[in-house]
C-alpha atoms as a printed R data frame, in Angstrom:
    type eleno elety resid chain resno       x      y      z
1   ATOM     1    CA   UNK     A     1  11.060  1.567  0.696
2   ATOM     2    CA   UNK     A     2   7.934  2.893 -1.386
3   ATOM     3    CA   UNK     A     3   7.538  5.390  1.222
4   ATOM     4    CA   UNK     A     4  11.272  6.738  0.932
5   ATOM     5    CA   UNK     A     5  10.788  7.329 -2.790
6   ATOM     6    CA   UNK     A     6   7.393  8.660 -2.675
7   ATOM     7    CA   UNK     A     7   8.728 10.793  0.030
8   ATOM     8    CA   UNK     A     8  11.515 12.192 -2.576
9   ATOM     9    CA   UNK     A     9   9.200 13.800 -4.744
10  ATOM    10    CA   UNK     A    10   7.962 16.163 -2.847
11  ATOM    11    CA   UNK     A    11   8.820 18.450  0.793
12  ATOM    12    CA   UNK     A    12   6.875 18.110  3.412
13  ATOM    13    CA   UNK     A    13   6.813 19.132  7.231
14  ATOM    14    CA   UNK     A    14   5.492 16.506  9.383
15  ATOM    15    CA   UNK     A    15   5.349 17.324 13.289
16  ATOM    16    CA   UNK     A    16   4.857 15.213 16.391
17  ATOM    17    CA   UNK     A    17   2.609 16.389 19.390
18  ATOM    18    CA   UNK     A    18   2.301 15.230 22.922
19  ATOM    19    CA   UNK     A    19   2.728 16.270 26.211
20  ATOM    20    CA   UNK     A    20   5.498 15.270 28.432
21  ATOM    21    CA   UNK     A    21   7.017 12.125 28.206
22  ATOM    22    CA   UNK     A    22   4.517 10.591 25.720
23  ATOM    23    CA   UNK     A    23   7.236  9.205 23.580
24  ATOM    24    CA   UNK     A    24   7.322 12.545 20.587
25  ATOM    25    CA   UNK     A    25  11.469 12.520 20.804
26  ATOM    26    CA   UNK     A    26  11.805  8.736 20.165
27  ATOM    27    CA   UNK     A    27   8.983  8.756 17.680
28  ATOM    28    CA   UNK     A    28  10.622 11.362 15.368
29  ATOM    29    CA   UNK     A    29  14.016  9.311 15.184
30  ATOM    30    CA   UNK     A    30  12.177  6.039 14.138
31  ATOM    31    CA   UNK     A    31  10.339  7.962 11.425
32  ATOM    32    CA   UNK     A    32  13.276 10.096 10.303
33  ATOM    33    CA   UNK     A    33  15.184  6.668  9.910
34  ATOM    34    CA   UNK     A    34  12.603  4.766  8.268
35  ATOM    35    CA   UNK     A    35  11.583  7.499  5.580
36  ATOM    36    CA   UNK     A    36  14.986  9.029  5.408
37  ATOM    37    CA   UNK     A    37  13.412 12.728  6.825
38  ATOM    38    CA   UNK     A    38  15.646 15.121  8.808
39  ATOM    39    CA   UNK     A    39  14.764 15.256 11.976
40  ATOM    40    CA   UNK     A    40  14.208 18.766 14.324
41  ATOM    41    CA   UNK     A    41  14.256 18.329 17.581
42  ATOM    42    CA   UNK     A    42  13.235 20.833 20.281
43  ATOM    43    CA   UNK     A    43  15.956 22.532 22.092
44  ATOM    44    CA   UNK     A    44  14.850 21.509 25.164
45  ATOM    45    CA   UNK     A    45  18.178 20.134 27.511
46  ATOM    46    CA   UNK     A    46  19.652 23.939 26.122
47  ATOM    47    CA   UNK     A    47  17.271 26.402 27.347
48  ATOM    48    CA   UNK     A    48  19.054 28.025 29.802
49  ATOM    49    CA   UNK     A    49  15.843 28.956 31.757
50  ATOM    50    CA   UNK     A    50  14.136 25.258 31.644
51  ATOM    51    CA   UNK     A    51  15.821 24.503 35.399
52  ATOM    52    CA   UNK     A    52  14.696 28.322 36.788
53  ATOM    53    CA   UNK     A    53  11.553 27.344 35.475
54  ATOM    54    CA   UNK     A    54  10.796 24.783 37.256
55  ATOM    55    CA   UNK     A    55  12.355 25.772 40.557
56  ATOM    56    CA   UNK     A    56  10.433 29.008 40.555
57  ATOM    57    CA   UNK     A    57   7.505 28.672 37.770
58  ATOM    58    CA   UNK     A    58   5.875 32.344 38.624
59  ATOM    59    CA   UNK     A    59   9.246 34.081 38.291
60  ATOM    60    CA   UNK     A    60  10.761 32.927 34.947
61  ATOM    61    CA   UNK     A    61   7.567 31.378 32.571
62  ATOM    62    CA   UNK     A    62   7.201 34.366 30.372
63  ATOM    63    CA   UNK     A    63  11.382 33.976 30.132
64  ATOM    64    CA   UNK     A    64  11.388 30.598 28.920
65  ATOM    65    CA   UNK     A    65   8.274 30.530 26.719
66  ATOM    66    CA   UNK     A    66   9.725 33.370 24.560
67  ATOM    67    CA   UNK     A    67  12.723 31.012 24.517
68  ATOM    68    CA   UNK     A    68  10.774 28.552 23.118
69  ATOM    69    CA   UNK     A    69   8.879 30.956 20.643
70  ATOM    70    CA   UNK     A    70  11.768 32.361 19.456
71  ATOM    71    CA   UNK     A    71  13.740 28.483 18.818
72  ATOM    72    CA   UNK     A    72  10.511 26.782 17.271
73  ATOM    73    CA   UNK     A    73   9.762 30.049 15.131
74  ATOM    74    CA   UNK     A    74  13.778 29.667 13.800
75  ATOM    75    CA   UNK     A    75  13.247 25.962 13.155
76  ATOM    76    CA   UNK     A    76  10.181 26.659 10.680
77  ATOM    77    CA   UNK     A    77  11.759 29.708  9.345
78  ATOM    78    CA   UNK     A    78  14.735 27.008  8.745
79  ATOM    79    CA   UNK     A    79  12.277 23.944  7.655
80  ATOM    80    CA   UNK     A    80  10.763 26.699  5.084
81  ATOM    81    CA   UNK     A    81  14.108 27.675  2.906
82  ATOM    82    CA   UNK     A    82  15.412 24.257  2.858
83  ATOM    83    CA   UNK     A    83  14.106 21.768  0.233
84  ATOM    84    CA   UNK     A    84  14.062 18.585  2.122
85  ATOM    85    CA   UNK     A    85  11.632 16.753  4.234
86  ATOM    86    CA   UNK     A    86  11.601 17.563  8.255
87  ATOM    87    CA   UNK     A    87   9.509 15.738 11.172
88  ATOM    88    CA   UNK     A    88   9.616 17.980 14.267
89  ATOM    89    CA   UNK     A    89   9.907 17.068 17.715
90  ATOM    90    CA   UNK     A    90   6.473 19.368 19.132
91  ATOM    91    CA   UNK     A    91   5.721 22.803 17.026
92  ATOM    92    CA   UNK     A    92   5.051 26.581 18.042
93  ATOM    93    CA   UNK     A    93   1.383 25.630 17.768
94  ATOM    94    CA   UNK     A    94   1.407 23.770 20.873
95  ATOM    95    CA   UNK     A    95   3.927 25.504 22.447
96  ATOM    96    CA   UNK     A    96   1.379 28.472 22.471
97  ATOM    97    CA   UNK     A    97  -2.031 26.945 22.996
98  ATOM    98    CA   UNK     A    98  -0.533 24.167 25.190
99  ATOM    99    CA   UNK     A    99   1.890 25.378 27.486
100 ATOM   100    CA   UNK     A   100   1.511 29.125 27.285
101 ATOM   101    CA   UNK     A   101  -2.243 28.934 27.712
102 ATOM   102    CA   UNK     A   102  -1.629 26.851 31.091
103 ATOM   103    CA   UNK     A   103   0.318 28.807 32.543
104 ATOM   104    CA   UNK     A   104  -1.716 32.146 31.851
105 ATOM   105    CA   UNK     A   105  -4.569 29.770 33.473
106 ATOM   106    CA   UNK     A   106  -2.014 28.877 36.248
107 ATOM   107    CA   UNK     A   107  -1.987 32.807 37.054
108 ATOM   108    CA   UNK     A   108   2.262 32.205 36.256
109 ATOM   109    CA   UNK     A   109   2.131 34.861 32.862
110 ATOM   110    CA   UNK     A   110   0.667 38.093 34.135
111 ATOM   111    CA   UNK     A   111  -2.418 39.721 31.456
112 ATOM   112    CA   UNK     A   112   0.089 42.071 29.936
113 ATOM   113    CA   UNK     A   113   2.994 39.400 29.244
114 ATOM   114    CA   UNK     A   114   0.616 37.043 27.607
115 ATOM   115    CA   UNK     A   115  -0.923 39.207 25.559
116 ATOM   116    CA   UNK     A   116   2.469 40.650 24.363
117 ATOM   117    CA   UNK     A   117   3.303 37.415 23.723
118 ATOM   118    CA   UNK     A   118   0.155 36.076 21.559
119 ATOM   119    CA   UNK     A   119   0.838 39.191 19.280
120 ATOM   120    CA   UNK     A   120   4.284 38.079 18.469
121 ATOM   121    CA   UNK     A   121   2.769 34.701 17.946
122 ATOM   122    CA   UNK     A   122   0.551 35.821 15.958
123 ATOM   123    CA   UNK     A   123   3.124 38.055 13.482
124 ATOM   124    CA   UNK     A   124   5.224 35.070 13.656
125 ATOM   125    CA   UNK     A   125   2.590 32.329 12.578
126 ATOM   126    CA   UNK     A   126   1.196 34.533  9.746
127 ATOM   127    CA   UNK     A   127   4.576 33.821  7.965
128 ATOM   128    CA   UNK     A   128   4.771 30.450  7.876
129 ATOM   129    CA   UNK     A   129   2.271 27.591  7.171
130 ATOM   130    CA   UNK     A   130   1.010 24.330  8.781
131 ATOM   131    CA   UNK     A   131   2.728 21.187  9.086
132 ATOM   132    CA   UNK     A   132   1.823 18.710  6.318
133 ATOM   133    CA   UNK     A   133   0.359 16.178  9.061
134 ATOM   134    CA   UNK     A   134   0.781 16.571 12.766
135 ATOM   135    CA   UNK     A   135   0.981 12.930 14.662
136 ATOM   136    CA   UNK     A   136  -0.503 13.026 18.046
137 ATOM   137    CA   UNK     A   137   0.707 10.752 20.811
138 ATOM   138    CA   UNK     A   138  -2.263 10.789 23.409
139 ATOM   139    CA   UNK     A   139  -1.274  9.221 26.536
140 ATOM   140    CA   UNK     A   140  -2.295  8.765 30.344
141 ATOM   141    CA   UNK     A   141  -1.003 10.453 33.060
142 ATOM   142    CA   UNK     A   142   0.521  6.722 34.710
143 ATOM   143    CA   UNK     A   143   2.001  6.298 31.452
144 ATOM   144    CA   UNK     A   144   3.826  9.933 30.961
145 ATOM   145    CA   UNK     A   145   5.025  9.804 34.647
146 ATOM   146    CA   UNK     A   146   6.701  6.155 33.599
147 ATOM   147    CA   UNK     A   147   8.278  7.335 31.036
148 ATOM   148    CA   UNK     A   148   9.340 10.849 32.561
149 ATOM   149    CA   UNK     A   149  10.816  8.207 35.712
150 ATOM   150    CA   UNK     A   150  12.923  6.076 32.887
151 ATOM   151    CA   UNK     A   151  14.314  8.469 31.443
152 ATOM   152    CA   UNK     A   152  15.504 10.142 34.852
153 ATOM   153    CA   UNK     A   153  15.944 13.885 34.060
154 ATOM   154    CA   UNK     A   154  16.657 15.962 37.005
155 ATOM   155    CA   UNK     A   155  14.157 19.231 36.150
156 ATOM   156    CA   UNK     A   156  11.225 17.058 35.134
157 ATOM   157    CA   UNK     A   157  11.485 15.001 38.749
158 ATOM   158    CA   UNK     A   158   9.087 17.468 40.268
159 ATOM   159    CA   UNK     A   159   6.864 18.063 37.543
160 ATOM   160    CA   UNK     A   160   3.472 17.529 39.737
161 ATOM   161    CA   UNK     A   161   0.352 15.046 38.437
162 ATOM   162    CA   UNK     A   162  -1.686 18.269 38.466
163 ATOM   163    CA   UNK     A   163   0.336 19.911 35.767
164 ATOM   164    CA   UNK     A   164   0.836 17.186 33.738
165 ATOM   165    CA   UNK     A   165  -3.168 16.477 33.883
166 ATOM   166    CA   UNK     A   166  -3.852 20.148 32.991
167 ATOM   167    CA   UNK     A   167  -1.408 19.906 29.536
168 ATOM   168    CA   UNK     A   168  -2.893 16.401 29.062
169 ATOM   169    CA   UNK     A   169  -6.726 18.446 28.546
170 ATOM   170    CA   UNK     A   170  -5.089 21.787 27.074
171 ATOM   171    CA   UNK     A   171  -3.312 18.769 24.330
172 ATOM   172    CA   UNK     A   172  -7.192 17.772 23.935
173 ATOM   173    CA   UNK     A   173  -8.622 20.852 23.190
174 ATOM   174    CA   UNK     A   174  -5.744 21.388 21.134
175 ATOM   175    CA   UNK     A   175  -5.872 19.032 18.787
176 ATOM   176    CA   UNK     A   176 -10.013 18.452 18.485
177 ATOM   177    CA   UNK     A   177 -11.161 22.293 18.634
178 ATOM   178    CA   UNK     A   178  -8.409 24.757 17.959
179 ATOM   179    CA   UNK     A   179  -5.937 23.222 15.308
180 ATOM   180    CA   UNK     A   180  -6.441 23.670 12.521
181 ATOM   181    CA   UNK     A   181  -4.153 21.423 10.006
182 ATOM   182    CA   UNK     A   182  -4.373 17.395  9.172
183 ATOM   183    CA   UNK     A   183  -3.852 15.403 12.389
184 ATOM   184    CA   UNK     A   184  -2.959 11.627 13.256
185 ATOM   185    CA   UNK     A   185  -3.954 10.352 16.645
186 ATOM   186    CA   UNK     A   186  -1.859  7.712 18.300
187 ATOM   187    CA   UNK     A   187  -3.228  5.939 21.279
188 ATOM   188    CA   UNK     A   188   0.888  5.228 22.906
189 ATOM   189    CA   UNK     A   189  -0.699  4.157 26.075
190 ATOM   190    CA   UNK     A   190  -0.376  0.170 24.702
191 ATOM   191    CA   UNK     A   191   2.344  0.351 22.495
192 ATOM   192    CA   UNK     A   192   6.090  0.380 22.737
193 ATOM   193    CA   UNK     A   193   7.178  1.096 18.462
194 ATOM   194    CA   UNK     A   194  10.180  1.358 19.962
195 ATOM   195    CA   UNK     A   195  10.640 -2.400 20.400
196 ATOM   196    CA   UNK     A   196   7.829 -4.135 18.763
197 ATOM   197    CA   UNK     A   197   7.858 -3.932 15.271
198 ATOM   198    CA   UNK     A   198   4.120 -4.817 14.237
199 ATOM   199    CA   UNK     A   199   3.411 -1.223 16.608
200 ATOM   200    CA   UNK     A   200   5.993  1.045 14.178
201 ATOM   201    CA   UNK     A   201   4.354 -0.600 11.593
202 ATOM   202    CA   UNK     A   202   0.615  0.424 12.307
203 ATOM   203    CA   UNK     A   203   1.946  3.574 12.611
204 ATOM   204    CA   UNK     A   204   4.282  3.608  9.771
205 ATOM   205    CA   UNK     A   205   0.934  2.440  7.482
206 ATOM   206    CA   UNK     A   206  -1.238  4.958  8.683
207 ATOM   207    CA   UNK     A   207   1.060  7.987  7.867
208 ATOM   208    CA   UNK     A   208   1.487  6.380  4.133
209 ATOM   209    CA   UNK     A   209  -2.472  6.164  3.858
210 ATOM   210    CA   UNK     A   210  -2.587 10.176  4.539
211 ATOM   211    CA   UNK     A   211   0.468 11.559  2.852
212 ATOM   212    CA   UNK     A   212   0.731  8.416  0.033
213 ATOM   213    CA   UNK     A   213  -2.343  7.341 -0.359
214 ATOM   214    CA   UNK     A   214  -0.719  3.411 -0.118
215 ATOM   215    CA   UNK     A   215  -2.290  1.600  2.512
216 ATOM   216    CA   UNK     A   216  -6.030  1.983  3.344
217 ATOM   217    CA   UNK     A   217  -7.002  3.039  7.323
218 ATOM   218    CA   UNK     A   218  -7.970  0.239  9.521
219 ATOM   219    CA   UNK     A   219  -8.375  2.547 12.355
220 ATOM   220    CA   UNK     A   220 -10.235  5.857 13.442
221 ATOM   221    CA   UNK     A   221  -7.742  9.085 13.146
């Protein structure tokens, strides 16, 4: 309960990074529960070109990532002119240098598209600032392809190992050489905060040591 009141005081934006099926979506409703935030969650099941992407990836990328852009740059625009506390289910930060970068690598965003787009990521992120901390949920391929089987959506059944290997290093250089804000690592590969308590809780302490100063790190970041 310290956490909630200390939390009170003063608005933050706290974000959660991974790549696909690394466990961001139930992560942000356990820590919008236990510190009473308001969660944002990526409009993901909604974007009417997620299923054309990934029957045809060459034909409708640059389609859905301005999708994305635009929906992640209204969240923060939203997050920004409300007073309250927010956790977000993945940011525009990653969105760009994550899964925009591979697929310019992939050859599926043409020179001219992706450079159109970074501009208008660039206008967009010069209005708004960093998240507060960003919590990153770094995970092995056998253990995102588990999770993306459990949870049995019918577009991410043929994402390929290759991809999800390619985001999984794009997430790396990410976070260690191109971010630029306050980031938490979380090794998810071993845990399961979903059902074991003592896991939430070594996160839960962690996040109180950087934003609270309450609990002192027993752990690398």
């Amino acid at each position: 309960m310290i956490a909630k009141q200390n939390n009170n005081t003063e608005k933050l934006h706290i974000a959660v990074a991974g790549n696909i099926g690394s466990g961001k979506t139930t992560l942000t409703k356990l820590l919008a529960d236990h510190y009473d935030w308001i969660p944002q969650f990526e409009a993901v099941t909604n974007n009417p070109y997620l299923q054309d992407y990934y029957s045809d990836i060459m034909r409708w990328s640059f389609n859905m990532e301005v999708y994305f852009l635009k929906e992640r740059f209204r969240n923060l625009l939203e997050m920004e002119q409300s007073p309250q506390t927010f956790i977000q289910d993945r940011t525009i930060y990653e969105g760009v240098h994550v899964f925009v970068a591979n697929n310019y690598k992939q050859g599926h965003l043409s020179k001219r598209d992706y450079e159109a787009y970074m501009e208008l990521f660039g206008l967009m992120t010069d209005m708004v600032r960093y998240p507060n901390l960003m919590i990153y949920l770094r995970a092995s391929i056998p253990h995102l392809v588990s999770n993306i089987q459990k949870r049995g959506r019918d577009y991410e059944q043929s994402i390929q190992i290759d991809y999800l290997k390619g985001l999984n290093d794009l997430y790396e250089d990410f976070i260690y050489k191109k971010y630029k804000g306050k980031v938490l690592t979380i090794d998810v590969d071993n845990m399961d905060y979903l059902n074991n308590k003592q896991d939430f809780t070594s996160i839960t302490q962690k996040i109180d040591s950087l934003l609270y100063g309450l609990f002192p790190l027993d752990s690398k970041l």
